[in-house]
C-alpha positions in Angstrom: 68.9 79.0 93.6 66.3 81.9 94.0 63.1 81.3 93.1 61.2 82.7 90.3 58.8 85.7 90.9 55.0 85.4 90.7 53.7 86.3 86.8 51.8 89.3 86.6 50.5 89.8 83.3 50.7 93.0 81.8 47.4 95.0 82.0 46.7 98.3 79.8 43.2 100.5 80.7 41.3 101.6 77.4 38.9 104.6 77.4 36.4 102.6 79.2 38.7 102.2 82.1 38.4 98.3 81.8 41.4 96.1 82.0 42.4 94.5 79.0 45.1 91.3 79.4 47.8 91.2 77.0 47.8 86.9 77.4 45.1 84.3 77.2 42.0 83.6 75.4 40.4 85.9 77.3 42.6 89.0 77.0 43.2 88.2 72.9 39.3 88.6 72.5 39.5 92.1 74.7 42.2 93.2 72.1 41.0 92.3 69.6 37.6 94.5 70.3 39.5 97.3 71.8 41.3 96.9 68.2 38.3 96.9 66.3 36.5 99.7 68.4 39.6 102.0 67.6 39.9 101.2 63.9 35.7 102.5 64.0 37.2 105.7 65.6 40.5 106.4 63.5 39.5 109.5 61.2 41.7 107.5 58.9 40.3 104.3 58.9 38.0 102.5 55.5 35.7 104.8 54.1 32.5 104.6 55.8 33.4 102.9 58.6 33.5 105.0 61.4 30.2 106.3 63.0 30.6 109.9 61.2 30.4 108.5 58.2 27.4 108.4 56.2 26.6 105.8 53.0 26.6 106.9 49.8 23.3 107.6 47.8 23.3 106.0 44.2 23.7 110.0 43.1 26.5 111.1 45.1 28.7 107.3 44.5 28.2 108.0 40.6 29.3 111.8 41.1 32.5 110.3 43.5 32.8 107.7 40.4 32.8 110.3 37.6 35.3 112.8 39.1 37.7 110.1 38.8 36.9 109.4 35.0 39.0 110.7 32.8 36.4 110.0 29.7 33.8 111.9 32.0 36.4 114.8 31.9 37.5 115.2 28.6 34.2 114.6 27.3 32.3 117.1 29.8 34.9 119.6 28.5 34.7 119.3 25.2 30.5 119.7 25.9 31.4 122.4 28.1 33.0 124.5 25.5 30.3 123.3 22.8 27.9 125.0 25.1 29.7 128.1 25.6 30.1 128.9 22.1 26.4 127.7 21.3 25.7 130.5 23.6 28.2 133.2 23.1 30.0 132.4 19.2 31.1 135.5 19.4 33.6 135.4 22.0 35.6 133.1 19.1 34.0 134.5 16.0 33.8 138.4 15.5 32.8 137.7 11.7 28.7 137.8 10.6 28.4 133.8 9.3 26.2 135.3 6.2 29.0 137.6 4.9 29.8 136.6 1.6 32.6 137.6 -0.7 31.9 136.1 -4.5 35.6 136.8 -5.0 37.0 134.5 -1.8 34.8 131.3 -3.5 36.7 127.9 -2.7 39.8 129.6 -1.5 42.3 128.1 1.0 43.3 129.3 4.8 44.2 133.1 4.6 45.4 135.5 7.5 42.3 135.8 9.6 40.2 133.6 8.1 41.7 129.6 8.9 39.5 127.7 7.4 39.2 129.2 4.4 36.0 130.2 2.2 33.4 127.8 0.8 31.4 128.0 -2.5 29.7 131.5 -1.8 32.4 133.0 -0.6 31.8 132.9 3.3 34.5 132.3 6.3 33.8 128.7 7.2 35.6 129.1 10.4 32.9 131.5 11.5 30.1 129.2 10.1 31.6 126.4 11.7 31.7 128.0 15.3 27.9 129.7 14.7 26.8 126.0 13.4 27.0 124.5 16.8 24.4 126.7 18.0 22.2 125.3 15.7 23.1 121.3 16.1 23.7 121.6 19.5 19.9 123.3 20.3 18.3 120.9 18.3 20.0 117.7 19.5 19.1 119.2 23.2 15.7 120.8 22.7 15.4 117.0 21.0 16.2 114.9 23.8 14.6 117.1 26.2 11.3 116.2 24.6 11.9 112.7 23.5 12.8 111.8 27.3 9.7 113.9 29.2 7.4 111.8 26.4 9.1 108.8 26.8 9.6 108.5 30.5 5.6 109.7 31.0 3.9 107.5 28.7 6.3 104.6 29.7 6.2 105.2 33.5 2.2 105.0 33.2 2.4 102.2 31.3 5.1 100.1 33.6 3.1 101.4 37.0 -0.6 100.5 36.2 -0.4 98.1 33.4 -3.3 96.1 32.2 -5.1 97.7 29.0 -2.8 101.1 29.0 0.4 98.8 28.8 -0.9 96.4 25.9 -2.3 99.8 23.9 0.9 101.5 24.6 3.2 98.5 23.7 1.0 98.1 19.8 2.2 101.7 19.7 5.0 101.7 20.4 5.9 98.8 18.1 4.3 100.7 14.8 6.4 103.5 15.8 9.5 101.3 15.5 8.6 99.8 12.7 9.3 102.8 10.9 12.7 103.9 9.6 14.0 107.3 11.0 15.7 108.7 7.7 12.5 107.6 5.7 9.8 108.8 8.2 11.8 112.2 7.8 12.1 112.3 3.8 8.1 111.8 3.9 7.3 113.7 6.9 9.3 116.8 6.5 9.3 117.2 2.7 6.2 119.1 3.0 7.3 121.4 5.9 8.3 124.7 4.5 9.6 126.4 7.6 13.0 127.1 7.8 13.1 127.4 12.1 14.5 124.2 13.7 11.0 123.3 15.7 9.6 121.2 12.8 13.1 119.1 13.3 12.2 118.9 16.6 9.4 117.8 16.5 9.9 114.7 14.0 13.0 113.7 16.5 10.6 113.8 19.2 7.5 111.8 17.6 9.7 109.5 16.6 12.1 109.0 19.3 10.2 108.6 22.3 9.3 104.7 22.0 13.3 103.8 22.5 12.7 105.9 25.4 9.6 104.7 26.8 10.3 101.0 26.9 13.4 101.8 29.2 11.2 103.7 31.2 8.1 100.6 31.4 10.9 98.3 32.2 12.6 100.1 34.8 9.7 100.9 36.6 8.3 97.9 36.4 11.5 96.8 38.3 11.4 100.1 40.6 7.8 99.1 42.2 9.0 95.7 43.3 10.9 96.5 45.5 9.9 96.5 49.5 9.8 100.1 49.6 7.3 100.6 47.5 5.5 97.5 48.5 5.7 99.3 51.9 4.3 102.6 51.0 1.2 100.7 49.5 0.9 99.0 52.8 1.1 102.3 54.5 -1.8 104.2 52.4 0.2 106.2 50.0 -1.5 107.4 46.7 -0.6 106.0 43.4 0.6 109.5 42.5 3.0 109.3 45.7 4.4 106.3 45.1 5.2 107.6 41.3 7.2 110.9 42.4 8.2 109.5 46.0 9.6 106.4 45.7 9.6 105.0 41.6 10.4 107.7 40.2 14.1 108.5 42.1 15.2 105.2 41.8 13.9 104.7 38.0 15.1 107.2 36.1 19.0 106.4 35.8 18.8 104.3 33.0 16.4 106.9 31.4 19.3 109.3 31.7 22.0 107.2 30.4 19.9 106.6 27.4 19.3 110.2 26.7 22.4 111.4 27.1 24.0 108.7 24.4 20.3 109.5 22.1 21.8 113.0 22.0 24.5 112.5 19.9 22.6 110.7 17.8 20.2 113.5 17.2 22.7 115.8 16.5 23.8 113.6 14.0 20.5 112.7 12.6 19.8 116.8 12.0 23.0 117.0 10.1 21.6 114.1 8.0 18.4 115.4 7.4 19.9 118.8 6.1 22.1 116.7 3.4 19.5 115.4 2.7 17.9 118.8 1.9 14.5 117.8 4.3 15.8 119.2 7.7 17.3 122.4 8.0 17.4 125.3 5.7 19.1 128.4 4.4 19.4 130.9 5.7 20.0 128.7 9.2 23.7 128.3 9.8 24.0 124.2 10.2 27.3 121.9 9.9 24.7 119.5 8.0 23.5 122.5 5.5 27.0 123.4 5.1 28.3 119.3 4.9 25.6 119.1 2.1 26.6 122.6 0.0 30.5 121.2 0.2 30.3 117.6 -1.0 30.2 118.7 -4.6 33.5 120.5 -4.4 35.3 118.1 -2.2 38.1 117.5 -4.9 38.9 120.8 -5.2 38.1 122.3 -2.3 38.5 119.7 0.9 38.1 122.4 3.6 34.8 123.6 3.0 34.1 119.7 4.3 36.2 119.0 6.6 35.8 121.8 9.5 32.5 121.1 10.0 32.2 117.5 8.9 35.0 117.3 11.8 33.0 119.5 14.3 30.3 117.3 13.7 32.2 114.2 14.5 33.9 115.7 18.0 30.7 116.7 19.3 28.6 113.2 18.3 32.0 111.6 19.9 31.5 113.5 22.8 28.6 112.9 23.8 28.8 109.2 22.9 31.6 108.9 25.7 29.4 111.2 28.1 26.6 108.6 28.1 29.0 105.5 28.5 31.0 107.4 31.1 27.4 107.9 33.2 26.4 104.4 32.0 29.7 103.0 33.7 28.7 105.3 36.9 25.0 104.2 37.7 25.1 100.4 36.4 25.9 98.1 39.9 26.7 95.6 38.3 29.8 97.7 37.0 30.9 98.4 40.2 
């Protein structure tokens, strides 16, 4: 009977050159780092893995997140081609928006004109498309200043506390003790200007608390952190540590608030011109022209509903924006 022949085991050389056993303890442990160590050099391999790759700030992961939305998508559409007309109504609406015909009062959809005529006579298709200049500048221009405000006084506040914080927090609690549709009936019943900066303005005086205690709080979170405890330790100026290192990391959930507040603004103008204390003719307004069509809403729907349904996409819209950004820079989402 022959006898056996001597076991070699099998040996295979990696890039290093060193031997790597295909049996015993010792050879499984070489695999499985020669496994490992080729899985960190695989262009295809997990996501931020290999040494190429590079992590993910907080900005660019939400960006990566919201691509992938489709609420972020349809909504940033829809805001996309609010803007576009806000700018440019014409490229939609060749018609003047104060052209009246007497003779066209109340009448139905006619060739050229889709949405018929309202009480005076005008096309409320091109009122409707010239209106969201109007709502949409306001509810911007609105949130613009409610959120510069809000995120000063409230980042001051949240960074140095002590007497500023307690004076700032009595304020801020009179301020919300007063009811937005009221404070406007008083406030702007005596403003006579028909521009949309008086509107503005009330949004703004009374909007920035909402805005300024997510700012305090988040701040007062942001300068916790080691970072920041860190660039104290290292010398940096107050002022440093504000644009450097709290401010970055502090104003997401500033933005996520603002962009849901604007919708609400938009919606709040409309209200206020019902209510005959906001904007005035001759401004073209989906709230001026809401409030001029509720008395012929039996026998003439359409003058309501174009722009009472404008109104409602673009508050919608914006709604989803926010919740879609929300969703994006919340971790504990993730």
């Amino acid at each position: 009977m022959p006898e056996p022949e001597p076991f070699e085991p099998l040996e295979s050389y990696g890039e290093e050159g060193r031997a790597i056993a295909s049996t015993g303890a010792g050879g499984a442990s070489d695999l499985a780092t020669a496994e490992a160590e080729t899985l960190e050099k695989t262009p295809g391999g997990p996501e931020g893995t290999g040494p190429d790759k590079k992590a993910r700030s907080l900005w660019s992961d939400a960006w990566h997140d919201l691509r992938r939305n489709p609420v972020f998508i349809i909504s940033g559409l829809v805001i996309l081609f609010l803007v576009i007309i806000s700018i440019w109504p014409s490229l939609i609406a060749s018609g003047d928006p104060l052209d009246c015909d007497l003779s066209k009062a109340q009448e139905g959809s006619q060739p050229g004109h889709p949405f018929g005529f309202n009480g005076q006579g005008c096309d409320v298709y091109t009122r409707t498309v010239y209106g969201a200049r109007t709502s949409v500048s306001v509810g911007v221009l609105a949130t613009l200043g409610v959120a510069i405000l809000g995120s000063i006084l409230g980042g001051l506040a949240g960074f140095f506390g002590g007497a500023w914080d307690g004076f700032l927090s009595r304020i801020t609690d009179v301020f919300f003790a007063i009811p937005v549709v009221l404070g406007g009936l008083v406030l702007l019943s005596v403003v006579t200007s028909s521009t949309v900066w008086p509107v503005i303005g009330f949004m703004v005086l009374l909007g920035w608390p909402q805005i300024s205690r997510i700012a305090r709080g988040s701040v007062i979170t942001a300068k916790q952190n080691d970072y920041v405890q860190a660039a104290r330790a290292l010398g940096a100026s107050n002022s440093r540590m504000l644009l450097r290192h709290i401010s970055p990391n502090a104003v997401a959930p500033v933005i996520v608030v603002a962009t849901i507040a604007l919708g609400t603004y938009i919606s709040l103008e409309a209200t206020l011109s019902y209510l005959g204390v906001g904007l005035k003719p001759p401004t073209v307004s989906w709230g001026i022209d809401i409030s001029s069509a509720s008395p012929y809403i039996r026998n003439a729907p359409h003058m309501l509903l174009w722009p009472a349904g404008a109104l409602a996409i673009t508050v919608l819209a914006f709604i989803m924006l926010g919740d879609a950004v929300r969703d994006a820079l919340d971790p504990k989402l993730r």
